[in-house]
LUMMAR-559659 format. One record per residue: residue in three letters; x, y, z of N, C-alpha, C in turn. Coordinates in pm, whole numbers, plus 50000, padded with zeros to 5 digits. Example, Ala and Ser with C-alpha at 12.3 -4.5 7.8 and 13.67 -1.06 7.14 Angstrom:
<pts>
Ala513194943150780512304955050780513204967050780 Ser512854977550708513674989450714512905000350787 
</pts>
This chain:
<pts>
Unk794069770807871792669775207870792639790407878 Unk791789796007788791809809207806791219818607926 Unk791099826807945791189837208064789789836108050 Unk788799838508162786929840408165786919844808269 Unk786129854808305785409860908428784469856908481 Unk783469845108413782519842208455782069829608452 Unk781409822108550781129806308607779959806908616 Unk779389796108519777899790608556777679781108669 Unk777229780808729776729772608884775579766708817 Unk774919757508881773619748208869773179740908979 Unk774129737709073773839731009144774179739809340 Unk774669734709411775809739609524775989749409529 Unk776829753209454777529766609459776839783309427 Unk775399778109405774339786409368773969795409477 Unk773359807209463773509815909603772269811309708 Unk772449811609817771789801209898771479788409939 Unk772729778709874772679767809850773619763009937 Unk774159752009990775419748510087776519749110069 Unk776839753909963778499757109907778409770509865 Unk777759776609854778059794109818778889801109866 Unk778979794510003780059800610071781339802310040 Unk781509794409946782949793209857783059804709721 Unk781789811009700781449820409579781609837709664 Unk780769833209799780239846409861780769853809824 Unk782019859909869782859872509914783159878209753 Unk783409870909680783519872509531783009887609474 Unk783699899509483783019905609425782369907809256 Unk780879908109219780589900509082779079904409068 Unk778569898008972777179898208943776839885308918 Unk775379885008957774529875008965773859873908847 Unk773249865308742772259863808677771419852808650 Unk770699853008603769719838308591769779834608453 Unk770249821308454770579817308260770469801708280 Unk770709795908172770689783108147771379775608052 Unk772039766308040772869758607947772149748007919 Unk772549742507747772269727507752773129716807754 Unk771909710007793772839696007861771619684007928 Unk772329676007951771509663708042772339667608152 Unk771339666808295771659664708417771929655208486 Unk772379649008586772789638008649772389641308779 Unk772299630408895772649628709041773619620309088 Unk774769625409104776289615409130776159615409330 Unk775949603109353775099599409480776939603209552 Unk777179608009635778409608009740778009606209867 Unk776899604009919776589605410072774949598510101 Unk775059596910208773409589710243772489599510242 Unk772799610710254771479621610255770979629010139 Unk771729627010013771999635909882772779633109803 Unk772319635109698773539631309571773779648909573 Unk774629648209456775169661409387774939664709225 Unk774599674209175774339672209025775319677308931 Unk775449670008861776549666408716775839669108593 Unk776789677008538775739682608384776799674008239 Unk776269673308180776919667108031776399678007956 Unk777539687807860777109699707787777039686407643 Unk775589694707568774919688407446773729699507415 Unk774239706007299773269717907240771759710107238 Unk771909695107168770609691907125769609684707241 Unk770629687007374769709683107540768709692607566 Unk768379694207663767569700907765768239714307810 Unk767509720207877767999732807929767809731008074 Unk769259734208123769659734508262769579748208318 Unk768889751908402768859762508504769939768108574 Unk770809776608583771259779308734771909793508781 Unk772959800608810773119811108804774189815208720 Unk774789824808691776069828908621776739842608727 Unk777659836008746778679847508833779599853408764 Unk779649867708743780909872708656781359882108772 Unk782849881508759783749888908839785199891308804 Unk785329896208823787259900708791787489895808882 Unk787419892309026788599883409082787979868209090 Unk787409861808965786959844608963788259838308993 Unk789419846608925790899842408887791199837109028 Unk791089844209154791579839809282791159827309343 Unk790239821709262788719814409323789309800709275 Unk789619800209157789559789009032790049776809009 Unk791159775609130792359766709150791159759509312 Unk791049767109366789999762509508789079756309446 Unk787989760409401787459758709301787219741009193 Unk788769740609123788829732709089788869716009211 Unk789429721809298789749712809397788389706609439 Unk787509717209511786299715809563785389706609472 Unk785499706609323785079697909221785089685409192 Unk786759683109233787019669109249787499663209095 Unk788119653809085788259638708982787269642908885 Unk785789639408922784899632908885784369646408812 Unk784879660208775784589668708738785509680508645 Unk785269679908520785959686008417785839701508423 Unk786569714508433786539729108405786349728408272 Unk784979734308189785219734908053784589748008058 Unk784919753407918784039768207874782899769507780 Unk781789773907818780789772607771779619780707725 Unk778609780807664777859788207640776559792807749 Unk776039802807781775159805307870774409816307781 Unk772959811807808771659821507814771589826107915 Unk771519838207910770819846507985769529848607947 Unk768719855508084767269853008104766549867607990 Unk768089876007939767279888207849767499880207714 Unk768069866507671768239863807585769449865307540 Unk770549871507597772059870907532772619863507609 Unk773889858207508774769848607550775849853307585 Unk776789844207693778059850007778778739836007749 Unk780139837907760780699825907774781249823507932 Unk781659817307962781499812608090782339795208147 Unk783149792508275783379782508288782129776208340 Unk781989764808340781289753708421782039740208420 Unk781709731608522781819722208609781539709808494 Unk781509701108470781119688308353781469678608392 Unk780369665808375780799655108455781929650208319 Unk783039645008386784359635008317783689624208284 
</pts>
């Protein structure tokens, strides 16, 4: 897989959300963009599911943030772990909110 600096979030890992804490320290930039796709709720617990995206140009548009950083690289292997089985690293397309596109990893349900 080739080298990327930058991870779309949607769900968790979004800033202020209960897993950010795994993004925080990251030095990077924040932006607001969106991918398409259908969304999911993959239920793991009695209080909350978690959300799972399926990338499909001709879906919907998913919301969430885009983190770019030169050290994602340190992150990515944790990262993958924190994801689990039930979750594919793929590379993908992102809107940004001025209208340009970045490429970017995200999370995909398997």
């Amino acid at each position: 897989m080739e080298k990327i600096n930058s991870i779309f979030v949607y769900g968790t890992l979004q800033p202020g959300k209960q897993h950010y804490h795994i993004l925080k320290n990251l030095n990077g930039t924040w932006k607001k963009g969106y991918v398409m796709g259908t969304l999911f709720n993959i239920n793991r617990s009695d209080n909350y599911g978690y959300p799972a995206i399926k990338i499909d140009k001709n879906e919907s548009k998913i919301y969430g943030m885009l983190l770019k950083s030169k050290d994602l690289e340190q992150k990515i292997l944790q990262l993958d772990e924190f994801e689990g089985k039930e979750y594919k690293r793929i590379i993908t397309e992102v809107t940004l909110e001025d209208n340009t596109k970045a490429e970017a990893y995200i999370y995909e349900l398997r």
